[in-house]
C-alpha positions as CSV (number, residue, x, y, z in Angstrom):
1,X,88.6,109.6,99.2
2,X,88.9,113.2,99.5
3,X,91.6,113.6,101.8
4,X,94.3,112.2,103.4
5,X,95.5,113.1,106.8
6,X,99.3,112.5,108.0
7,X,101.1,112.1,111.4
8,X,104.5,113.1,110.7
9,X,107.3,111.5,112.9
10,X,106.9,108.1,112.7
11,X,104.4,108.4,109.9
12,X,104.9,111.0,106.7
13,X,108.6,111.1,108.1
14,X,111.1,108.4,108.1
15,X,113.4,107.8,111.3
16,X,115.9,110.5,109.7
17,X,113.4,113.5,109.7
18,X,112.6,113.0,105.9
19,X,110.1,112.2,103.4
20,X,111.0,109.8,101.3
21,X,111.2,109.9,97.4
22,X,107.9,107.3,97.4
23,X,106.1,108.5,99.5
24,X,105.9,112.2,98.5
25,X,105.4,111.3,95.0
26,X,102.4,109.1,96.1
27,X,101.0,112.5,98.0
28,X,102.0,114.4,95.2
29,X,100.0,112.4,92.9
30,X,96.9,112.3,95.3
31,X,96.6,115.7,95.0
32,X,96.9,116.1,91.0
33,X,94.3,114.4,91.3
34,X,91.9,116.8,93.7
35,X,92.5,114.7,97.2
36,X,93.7,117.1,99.9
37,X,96.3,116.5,101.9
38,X,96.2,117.5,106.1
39,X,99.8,117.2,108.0
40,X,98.2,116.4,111.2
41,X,100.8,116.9,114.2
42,X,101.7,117.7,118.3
43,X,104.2,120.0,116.6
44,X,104.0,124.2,116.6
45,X,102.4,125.3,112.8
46,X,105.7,126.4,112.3
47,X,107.3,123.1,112.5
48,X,105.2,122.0,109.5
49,X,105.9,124.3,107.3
50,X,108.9,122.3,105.6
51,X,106.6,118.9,105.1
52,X,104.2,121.5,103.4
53,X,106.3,122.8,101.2
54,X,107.9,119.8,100.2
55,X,104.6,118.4,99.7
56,X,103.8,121.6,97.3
57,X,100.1,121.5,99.5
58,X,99.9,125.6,99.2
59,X,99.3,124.9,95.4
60,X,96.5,121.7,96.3
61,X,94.7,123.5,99.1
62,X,96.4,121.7,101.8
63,X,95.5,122.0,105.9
64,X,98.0,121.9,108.9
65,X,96.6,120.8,112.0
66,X,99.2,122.0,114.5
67,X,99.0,121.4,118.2
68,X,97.5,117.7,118.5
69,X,94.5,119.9,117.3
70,X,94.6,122.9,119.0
71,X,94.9,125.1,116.0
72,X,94.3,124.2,112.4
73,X,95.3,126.4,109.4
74,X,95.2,126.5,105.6
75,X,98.4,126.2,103.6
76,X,98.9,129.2,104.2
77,X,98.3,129.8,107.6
78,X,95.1,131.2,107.7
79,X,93.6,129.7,110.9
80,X,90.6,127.8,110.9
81,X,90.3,126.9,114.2
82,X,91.9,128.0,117.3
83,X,91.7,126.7,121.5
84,X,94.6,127.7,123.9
85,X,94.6,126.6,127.5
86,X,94.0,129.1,130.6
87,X,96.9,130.9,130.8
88,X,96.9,131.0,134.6
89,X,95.9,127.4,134.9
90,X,99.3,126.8,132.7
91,X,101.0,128.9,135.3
92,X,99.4,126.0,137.7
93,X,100.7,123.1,136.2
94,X,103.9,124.7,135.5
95,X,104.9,124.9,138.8
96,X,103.3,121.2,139.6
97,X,105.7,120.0,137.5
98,X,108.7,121.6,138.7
99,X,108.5,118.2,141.1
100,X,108.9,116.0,138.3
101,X,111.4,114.6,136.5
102,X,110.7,116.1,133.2
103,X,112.2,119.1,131.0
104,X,109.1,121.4,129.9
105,X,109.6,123.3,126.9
106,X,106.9,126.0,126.4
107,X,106.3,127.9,122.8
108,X,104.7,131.3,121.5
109,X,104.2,129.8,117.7
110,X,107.4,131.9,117.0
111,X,109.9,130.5,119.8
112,X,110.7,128.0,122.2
113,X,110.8,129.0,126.0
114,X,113.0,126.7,128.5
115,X,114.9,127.0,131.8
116,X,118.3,124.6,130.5
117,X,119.2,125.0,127.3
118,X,121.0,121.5,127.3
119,X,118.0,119.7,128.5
120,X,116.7,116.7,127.1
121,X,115.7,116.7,124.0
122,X,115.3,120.7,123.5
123,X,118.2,121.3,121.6
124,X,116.4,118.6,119.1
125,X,112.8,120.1,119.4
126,X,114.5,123.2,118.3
127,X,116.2,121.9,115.4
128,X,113.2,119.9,114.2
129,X,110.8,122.8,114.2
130,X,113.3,125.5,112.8
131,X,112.7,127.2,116.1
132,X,114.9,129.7,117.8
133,X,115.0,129.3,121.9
134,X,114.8,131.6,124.6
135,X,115.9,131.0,128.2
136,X,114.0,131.7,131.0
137,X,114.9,131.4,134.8
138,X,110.8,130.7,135.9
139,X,108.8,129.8,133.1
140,X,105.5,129.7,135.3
141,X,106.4,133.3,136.7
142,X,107.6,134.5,133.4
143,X,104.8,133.2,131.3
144,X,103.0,136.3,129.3
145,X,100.8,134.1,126.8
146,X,98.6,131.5,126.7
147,X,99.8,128.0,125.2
148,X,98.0,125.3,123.3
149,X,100.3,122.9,125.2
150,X,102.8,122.4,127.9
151,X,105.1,119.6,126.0
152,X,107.4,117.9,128.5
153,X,110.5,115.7,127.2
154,X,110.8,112.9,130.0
155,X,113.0,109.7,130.1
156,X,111.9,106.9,127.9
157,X,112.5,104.3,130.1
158,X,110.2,106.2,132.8
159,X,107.7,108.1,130.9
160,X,105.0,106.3,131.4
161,X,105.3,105.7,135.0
162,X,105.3,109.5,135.2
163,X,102.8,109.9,133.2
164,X,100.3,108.3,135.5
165,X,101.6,110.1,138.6
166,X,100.8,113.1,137.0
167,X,97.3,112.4,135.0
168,X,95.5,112.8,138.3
169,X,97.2,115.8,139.3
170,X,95.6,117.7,136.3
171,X,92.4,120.1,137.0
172,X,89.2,119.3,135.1
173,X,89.5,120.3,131.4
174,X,92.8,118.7,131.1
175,X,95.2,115.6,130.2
176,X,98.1,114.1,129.1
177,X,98.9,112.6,126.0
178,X,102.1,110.5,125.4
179,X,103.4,112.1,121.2
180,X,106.6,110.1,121.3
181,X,108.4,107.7,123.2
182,X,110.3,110.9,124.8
183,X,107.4,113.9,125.2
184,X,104.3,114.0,126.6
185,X,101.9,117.3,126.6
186,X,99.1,118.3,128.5
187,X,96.4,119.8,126.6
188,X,92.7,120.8,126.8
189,X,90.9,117.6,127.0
190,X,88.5,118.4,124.9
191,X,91.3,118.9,122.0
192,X,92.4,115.6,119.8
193,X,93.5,115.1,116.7
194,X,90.2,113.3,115.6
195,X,88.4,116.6,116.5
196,X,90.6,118.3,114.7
197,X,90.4,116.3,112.1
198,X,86.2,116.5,111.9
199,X,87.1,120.7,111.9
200,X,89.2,120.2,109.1
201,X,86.3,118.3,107.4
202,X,83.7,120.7,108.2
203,X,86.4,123.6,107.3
204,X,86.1,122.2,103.4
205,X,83.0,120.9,103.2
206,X,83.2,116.9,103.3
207,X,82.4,114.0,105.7
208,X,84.7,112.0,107.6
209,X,83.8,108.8,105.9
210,X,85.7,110.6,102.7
211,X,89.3,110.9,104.3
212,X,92.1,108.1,105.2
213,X,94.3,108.8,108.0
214,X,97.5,107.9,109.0
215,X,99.5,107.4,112.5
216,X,101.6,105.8,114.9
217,X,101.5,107.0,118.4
218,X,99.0,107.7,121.1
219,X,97.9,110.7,119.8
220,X,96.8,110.1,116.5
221,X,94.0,107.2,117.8
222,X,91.3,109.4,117.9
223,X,92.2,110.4,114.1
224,X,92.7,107.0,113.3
225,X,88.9,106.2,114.6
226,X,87.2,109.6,113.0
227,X,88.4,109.0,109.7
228,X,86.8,106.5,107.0
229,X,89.9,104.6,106.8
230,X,92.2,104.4,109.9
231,X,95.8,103.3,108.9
232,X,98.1,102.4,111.7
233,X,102.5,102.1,110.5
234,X,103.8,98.7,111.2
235,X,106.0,100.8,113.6
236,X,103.0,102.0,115.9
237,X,102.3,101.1,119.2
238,X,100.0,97.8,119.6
239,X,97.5,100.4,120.7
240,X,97.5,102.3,118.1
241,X,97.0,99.2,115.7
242,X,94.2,97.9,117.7
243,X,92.7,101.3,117.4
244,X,92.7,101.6,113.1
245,X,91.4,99.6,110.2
246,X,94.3,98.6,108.5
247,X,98.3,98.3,109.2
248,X,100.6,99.1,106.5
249,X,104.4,98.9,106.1
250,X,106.7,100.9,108.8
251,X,107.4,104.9,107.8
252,X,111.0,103.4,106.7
253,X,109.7,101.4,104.1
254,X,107.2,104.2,102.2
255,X,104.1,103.0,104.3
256,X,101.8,105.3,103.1
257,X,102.9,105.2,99.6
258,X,101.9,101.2,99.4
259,X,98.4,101.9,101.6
260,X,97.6,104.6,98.4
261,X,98.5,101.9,96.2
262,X,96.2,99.3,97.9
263,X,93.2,101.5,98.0
């Protein structure tokens, strides 16, 4: 095993945002001894930067795949790999949306872009990536950048019914991902996390038969597949179990801490 990569909510992160004492001395360990660590998330690179430093990865030459895969980094933020979407096609499904029941919240890497302020779940996204907010009155008009994503916060109870209404909608290139039980993105199709995650490989020279990885929603099955050892949390979706090697305990009971200690 040469590295190790990590979802973080509902994975590395326990239901309260946090790492847990276990598990971040398990990681901590893993890297004394030469394993790399990758934080492999839907989130902006900026909303990793507080697992990474917690983690101490800057000193172990960590990785931060940001973006479902859209951009991967060192430690350091040095980027290794970089794919946006069409900035005019994002203006496109933008306003396609603007029929849907669903809050999307657009950022720059620096900032979060919205047209409420108290919509669901924004106020949190900000929070949990240390991310200031902006308000806009048109984000499809006012859009001056291209995104990796369009993330969309949506009803639990309804998500995935909307999701299907709108998967069919999307131009070539394109899809929709479900990253909790609350957002969905749309995001190049060609972009996963298990794409990312043979980048990251080629980025430091191994093979993805050397790395474990770790997840518990939609978007971390291609990962889970890609790696040598797929590790689903007893939390995941049946899915997402079906989809890896191995289950371990649920990211409230130091999952990944007692997978390390089984392999």
């Amino acid at each position: 095993m040469k590295l190790i990569a990590m979802d973080l909510d509902g994975t590395l992160n326990n239901d309260r945002k946090m790492i847990d004492p276990p598990t971040r001395e398990a990681l901590l360990d893993a890297q004394r001894r030469g394993i790399r660590l990758l934080l492999a998330s839907a989130r902006p690179l900026h909303g990793l930067f507080r697992e990474r430093d917690l983690l101490e990865m800057r000193s172990f030459g960590g990785l931060l795949m940001a973006y479902n895969g859209g951009l991967i980094t060192d430690a350091s933020g040095n980027i290794l790999s970089a794919d946006r979407m069409d900035r005019e096609q994002a203006r496109q499904i933008l306003r396609m949306l603007e029929s849907f029941p669903v809050t999307p919240i657009l950022d720059d890497g620096e900032r979060f872009y919205v047209t409420n302020p108290d919509g669901y779940m924004v106020q949190t996204e900000c929070r949990t990536n240390d991310m200031p907010l902006t308000l806009m009155s048109d984000l499809a008009g006012g859009l001056s950048f291209a995104p990796f994503k369009i993330l969309m916060s949506v009803d639990p109870s309804v998500i995935g019914e909307i999701q299907n209404r709108i998967a069919p909608l999307l131009p070539a290139g394109l899809t929709i991902v479900r990253t909790a039980p609350f957002y969905m993105e749309v995001i190049p199709a060609h972009i996963n996390k298990g794409v990312g995650l043979l980048k990251a490989c080629e980025a430091i020279g191994i093979d993805p038969s050397e790395t474990v990885a770790f997840g518990d929603s939609e978007n971390d099955i291609e990962m889970l597949r890609i790696a040598g050892i797929g590790i689903a949390m007893a939390n995941a979706d049946q899915k997402v179990k079906n989809a890896a090697d191995r289950v371990t305990l649920s990211n409230n009971d130091n999952g990944i801490a007692a997978a390390l200690r089984n392999l």
